[in-house]
C-alpha positions as CSV (number, residue, x, y, z in Angstrom):
1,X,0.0,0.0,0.0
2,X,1.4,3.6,-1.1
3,X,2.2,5.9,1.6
4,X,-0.8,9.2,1.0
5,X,1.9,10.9,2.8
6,X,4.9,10.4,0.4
7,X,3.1,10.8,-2.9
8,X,4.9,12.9,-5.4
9,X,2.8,16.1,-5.7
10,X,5.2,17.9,-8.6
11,X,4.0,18.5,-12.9
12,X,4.7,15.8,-15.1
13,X,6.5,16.9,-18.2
14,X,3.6,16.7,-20.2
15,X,1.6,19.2,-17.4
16,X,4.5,21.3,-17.5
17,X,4.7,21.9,-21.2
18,X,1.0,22.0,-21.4
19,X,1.1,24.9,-18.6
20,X,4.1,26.8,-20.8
21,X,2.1,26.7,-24.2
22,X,-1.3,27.8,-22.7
23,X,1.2,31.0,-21.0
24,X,2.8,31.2,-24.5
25,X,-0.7,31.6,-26.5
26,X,-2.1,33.9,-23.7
27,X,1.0,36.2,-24.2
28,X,0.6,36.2,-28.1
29,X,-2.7,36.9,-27.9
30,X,-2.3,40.0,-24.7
31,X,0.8,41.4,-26.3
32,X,-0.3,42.6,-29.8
33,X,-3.7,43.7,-27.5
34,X,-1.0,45.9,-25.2
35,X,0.7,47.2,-28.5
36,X,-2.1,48.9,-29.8
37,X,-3.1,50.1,-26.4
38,X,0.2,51.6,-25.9
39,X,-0.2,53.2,-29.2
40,X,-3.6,54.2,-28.6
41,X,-2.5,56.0,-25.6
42,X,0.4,57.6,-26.7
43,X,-1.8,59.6,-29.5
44,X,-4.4,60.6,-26.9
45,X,-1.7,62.3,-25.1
46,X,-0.1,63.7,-28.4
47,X,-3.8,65.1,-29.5
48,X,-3.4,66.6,-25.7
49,X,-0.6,68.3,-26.2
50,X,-1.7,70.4,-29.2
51,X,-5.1,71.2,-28.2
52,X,-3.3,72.5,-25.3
53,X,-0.8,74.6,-27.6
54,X,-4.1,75.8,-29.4
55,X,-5.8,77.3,-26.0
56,X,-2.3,79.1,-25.8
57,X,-2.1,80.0,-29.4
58,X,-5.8,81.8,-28.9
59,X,-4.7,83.4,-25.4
60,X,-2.0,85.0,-27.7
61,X,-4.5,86.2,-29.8
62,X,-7.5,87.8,-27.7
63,X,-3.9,89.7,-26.6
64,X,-2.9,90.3,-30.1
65,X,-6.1,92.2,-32.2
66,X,-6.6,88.6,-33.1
67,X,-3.6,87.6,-34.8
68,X,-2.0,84.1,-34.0
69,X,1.3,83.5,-33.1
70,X,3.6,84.4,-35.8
71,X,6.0,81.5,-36.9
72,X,9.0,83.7,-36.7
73,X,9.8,87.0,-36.0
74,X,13.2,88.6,-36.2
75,X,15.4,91.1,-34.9
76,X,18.5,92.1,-36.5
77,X,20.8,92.0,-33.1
78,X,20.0,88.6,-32.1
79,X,23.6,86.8,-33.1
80,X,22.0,83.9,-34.3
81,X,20.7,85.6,-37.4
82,X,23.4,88.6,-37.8
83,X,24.7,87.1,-40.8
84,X,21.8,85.2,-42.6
85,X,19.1,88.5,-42.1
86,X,20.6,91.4,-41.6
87,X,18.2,93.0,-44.3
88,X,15.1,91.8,-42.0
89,X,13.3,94.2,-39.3
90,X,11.6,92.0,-36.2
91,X,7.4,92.6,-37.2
92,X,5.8,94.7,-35.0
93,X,2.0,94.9,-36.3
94,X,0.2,94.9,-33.0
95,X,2.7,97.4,-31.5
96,X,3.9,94.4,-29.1
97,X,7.7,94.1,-29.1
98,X,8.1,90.4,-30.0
99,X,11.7,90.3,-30.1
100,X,13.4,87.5,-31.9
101,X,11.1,84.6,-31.0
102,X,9.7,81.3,-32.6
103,X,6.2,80.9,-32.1
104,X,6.8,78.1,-29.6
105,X,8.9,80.4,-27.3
106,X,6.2,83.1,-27.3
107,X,3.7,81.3,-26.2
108,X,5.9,79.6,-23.7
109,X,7.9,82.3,-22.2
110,X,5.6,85.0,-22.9
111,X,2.8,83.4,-20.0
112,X,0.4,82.1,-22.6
113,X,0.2,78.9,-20.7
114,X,2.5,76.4,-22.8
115,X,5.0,74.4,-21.3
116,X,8.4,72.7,-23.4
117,X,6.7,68.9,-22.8
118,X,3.8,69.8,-24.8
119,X,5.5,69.8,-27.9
120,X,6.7,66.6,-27.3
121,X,5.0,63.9,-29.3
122,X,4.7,60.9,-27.5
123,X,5.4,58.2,-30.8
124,X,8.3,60.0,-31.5
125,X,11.6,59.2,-29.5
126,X,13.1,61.2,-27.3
127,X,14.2,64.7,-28.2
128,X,17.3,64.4,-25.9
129,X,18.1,61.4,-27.4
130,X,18.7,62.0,-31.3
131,X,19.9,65.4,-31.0
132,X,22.0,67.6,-29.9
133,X,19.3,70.4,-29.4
134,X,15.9,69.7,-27.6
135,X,13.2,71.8,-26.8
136,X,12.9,70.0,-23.5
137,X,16.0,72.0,-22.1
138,X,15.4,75.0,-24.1
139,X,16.9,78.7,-22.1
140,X,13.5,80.5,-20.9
141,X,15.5,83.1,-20.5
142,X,16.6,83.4,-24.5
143,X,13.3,82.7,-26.4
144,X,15.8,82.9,-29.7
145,X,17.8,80.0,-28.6
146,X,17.8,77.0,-31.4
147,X,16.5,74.7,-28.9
148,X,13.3,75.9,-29.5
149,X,12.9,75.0,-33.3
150,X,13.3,71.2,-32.1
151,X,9.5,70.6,-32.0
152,X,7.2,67.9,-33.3
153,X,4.8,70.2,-33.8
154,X,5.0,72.8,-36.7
155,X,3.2,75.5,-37.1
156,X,1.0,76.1,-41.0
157,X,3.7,78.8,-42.6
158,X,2.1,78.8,-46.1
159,X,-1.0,80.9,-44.6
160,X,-1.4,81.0,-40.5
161,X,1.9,81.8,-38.7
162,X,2.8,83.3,-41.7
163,X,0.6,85.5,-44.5
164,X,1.2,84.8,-48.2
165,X,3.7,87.6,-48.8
166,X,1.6,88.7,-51.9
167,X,-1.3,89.6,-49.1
168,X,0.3,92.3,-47.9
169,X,1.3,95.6,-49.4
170,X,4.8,96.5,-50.8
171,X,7.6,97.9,-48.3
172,X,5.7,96.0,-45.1
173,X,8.0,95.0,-42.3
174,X,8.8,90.9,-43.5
175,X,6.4,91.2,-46.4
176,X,7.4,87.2,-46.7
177,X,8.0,86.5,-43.7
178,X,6.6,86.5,-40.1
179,X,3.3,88.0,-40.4
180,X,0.6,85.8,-39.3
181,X,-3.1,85.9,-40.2
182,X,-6.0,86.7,-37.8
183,X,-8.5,83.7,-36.5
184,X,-11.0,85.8,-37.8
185,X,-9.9,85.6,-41.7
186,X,-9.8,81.9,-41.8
187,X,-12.7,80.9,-44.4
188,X,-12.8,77.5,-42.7
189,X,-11.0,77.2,-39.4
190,X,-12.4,73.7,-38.8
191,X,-10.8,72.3,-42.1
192,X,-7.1,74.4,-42.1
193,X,-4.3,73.8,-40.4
194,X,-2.9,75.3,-37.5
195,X,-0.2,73.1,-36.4
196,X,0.5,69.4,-37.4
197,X,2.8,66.5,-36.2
198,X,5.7,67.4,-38.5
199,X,9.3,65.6,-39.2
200,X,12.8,66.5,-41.2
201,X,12.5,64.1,-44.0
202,X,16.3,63.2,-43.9
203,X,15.9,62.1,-40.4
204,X,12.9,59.6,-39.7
205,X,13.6,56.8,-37.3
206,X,11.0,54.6,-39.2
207,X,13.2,54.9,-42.1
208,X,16.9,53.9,-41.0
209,X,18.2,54.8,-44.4
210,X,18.4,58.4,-44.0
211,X,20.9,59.6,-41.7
212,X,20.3,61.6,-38.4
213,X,20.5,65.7,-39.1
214,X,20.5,68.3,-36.5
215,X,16.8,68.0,-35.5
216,X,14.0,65.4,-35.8
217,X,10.9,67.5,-35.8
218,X,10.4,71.2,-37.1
219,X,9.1,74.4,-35.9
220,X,7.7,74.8,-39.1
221,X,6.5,73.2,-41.8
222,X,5.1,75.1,-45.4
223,X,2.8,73.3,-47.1
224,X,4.9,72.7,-50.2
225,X,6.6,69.5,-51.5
226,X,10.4,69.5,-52.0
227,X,10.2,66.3,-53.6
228,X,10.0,62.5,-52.5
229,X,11.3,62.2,-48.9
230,X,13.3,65.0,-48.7
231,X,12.2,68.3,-46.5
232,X,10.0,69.4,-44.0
233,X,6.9,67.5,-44.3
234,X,3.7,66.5,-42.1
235,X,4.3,63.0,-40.4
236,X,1.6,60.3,-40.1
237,X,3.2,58.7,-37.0
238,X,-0.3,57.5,-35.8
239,X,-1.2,54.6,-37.5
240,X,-0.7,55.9,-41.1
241,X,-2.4,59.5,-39.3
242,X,-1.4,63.0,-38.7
243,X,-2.6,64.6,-36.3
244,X,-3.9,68.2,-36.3
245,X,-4.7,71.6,-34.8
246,X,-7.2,72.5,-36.6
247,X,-8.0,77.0,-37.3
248,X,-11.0,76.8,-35.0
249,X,-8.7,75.0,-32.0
250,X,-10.3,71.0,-32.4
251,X,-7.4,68.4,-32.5
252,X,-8.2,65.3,-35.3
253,X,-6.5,62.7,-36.9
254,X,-6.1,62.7,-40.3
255,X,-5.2,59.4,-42.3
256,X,-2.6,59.4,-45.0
257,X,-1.8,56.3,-47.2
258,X,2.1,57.3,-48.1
259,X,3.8,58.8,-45.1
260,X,6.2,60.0,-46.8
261,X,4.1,61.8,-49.8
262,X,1.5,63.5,-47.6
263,X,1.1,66.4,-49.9
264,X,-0.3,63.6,-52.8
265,X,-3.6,63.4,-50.1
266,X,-3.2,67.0,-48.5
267,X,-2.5,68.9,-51.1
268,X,-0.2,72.0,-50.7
269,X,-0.6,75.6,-50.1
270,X,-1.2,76.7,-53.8
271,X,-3.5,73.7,-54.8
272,X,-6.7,74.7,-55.9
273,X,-9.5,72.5,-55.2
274,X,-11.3,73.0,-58.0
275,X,-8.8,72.4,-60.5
276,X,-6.5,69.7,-59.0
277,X,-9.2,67.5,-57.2
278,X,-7.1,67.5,-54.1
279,X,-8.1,69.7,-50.8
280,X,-5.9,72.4,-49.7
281,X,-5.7,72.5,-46.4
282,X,-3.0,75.2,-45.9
283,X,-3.9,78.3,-48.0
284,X,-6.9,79.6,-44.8
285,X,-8.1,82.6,-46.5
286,X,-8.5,81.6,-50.4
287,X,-10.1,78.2,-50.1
């Protein structure tokens, strides 16, 4: 008679292995489950971020006779841009010294409510790790620093944070450059671009073949195609999507087939709708 006491209590092999494959098909089945989840977070929290930059953007402008941020503005002493614009005077349209500013240090240093982290896309990697400038450690006290161009966000320069220079009349302060447009003038602020997840071309981490340049994202981005992967273009980093601040301040996705041709399904900032068969989402005061 066997011994109750002494009887072997341990897995067999076959238990064991058993055990390990139903742990092995639970895991294949949770993991792609926690993938998308992940994902799924990560572009909640990067819709955040530029619905947040929109609330500043629009504190700027009930403080600015209703113009938006302007993507640049420039001042002739700033050492950065001694050499390259000496011929340009820093815009002063609203009588508001601006100084030599990006539109993300103005609404950041200038107590509009931003914060550096908010231009920080989340399905992008880390600033601080691909280059050698970061937005995340830019000088509050030097809104003109190049830290501040590093940015996944970039603002609409072919007709928001900067005016089509042939909108303004001859011998204006940065007739091409730096004057913004007024919320007010957009024809349809819930279908134009304000800002948009945005990438250098040259350096895109989901394309190893290009190699690393001095930023990964842009300050700006203009609504014109340079040609196949190579500029400044918008970046459908969500699940073949871009997201967008739209003119009237709503954040959406929109889905793109070829990431790297965004402008085929976009359009640019002189396609006309009409004639090309392709939306413009850029130009927000002729379309």
């Amino acid at each position: 008679m066997i011994d109750s006491k002494h009887k072997s209590t341990g897995f067999t092999l076959i238990e064991l292995l058993v055990v390990i494959s139903i742990i092995a098909l639970l895991v294949g089945i949770l993991l792609p489950a926690l993938g998308a989840a992940r994902k799924a977070a990560q572009n909640v929290q990067c819709a955040s971020n530029e619905r947040q930059v929109g609330v500043a953007i629009a504190a700027y402008a009930t403080d600015s006779n209703d113009l938006v941020t302007p993507y640049q503005s420039w001042d002739r002493s700033h050492p950065i841009h001694l050499e390259v614009n000496k011929n340009r005077t820093q815009w002063t349209d609203t009588g508001m010294f601006i100084g030599d500013y990006v539109w993300t240090s103005i609404i950041v240093t200038k107590g509009y409510g931003a914060e550096r982290d908010m231009f920080r896309c989340p399905s992008f990697p880390d600033a601080d790790e691909n280059s050698d400038v970061s937005i995340r450690t830019a000088d509050l006290d030097d809104p003109g620093q190049r830290n501040w161009f590093n940015t996944d966000y970039g603002i609409n320069a072919a007709c928001y944070g900067m005016r089509k220079g042939q909108d303004l009349p001859a011998g204006t302060p940065n007739r091409d450059r730096g004057q913004p447009i007024r919320q007010t003038e957009m024809r349809k602020p819930s279908s134009h671009i304000a800002t948009v997840d945005v990438f250098v071309t040259q350096y895109d981490p989901m394309n190893p073949m290009y190699t690393p340049g001095p930023q990964r994202g842009y300050f700006v981005v203009t609504g014109v195609k340079q040609g196949d992967n190579v500029g400044i273009n918008p970046h459908a980093r969500h699940s073949s999507s871009i997201n967008i601040l739209w003119g009237d301040g709503h954040v959406d996705p929109y889905a793109i087939n070829d990431i790297y041709n965004p402008y085929d399904e976009m359009g640019e900032r002189d396609t006309d709708p009409t004639v090309d068969g392709k939306p413009n989402l850029w130009n927000t005061i002729d379309y």
